[in-house]
N, C-alpha and C positions, 0 to 999 in steps of 0.2 A: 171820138174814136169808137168804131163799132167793133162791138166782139161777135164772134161767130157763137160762142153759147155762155151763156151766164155761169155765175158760180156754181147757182142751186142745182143747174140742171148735171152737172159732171162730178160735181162731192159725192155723194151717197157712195152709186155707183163705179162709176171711175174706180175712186179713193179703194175700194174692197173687195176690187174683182178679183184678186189672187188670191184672199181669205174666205173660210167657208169660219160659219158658227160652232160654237162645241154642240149645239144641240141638232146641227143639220149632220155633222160628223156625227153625232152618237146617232143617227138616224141610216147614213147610211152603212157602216160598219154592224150595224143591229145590234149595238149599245144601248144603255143608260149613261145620261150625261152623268150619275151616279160615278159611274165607272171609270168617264173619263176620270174626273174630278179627282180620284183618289188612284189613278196612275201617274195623275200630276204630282201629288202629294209626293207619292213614289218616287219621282223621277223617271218614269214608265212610260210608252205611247211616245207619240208623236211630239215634236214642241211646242209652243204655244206662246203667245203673245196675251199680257192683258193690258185693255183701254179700260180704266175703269173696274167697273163689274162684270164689261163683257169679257168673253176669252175665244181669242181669233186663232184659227190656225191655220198656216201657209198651205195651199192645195199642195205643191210640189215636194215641201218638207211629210205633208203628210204621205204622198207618195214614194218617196226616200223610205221615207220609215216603214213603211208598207214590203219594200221590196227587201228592205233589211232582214226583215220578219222571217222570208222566205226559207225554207228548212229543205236540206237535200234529203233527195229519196232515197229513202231505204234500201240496200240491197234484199232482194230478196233471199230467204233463209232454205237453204236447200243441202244437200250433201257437195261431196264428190263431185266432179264431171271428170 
């Protein structure tokens, strides 16, 4: 029985195409993984998975949490009309 692709070749990738790293996220948010790390502690930011020592986080949850963030505009401060 032939397989169309082996294990090796579809693990890595495949396996963690929806997770980004906490140090690729601290990277693009213009973090320190510093920071994540102790919003984690918090319970702050985004959520987070860990395998081990790594800590994975969901692209889409990160994006959830991102749009959560999101703070309405201020009226602006004027008198009267």
């Amino acid at each position: 029985m032939m397989q169309s692709q082996t294990e090796s070749e579809t693990t890595p990738a495949a396996l963690l195409s929806g997770w980004i790293t906490r140090k690729d996220l601290a990277e693009a948010l213009s973090l320190t993984v510093d920071t994540l790390g102790r919003w984690e502690a918090r319970r702050f930011g985004p959520p987070c998975v860990r395998a081990g020592r790594m800590v994975l986080y969901r692209r889409r949850a990160v994006q959830d949490w991102l749009a959560a963030q999101e703070m309405p505009r201020a009226r602006a401060a004027g008198g009267r009309k």
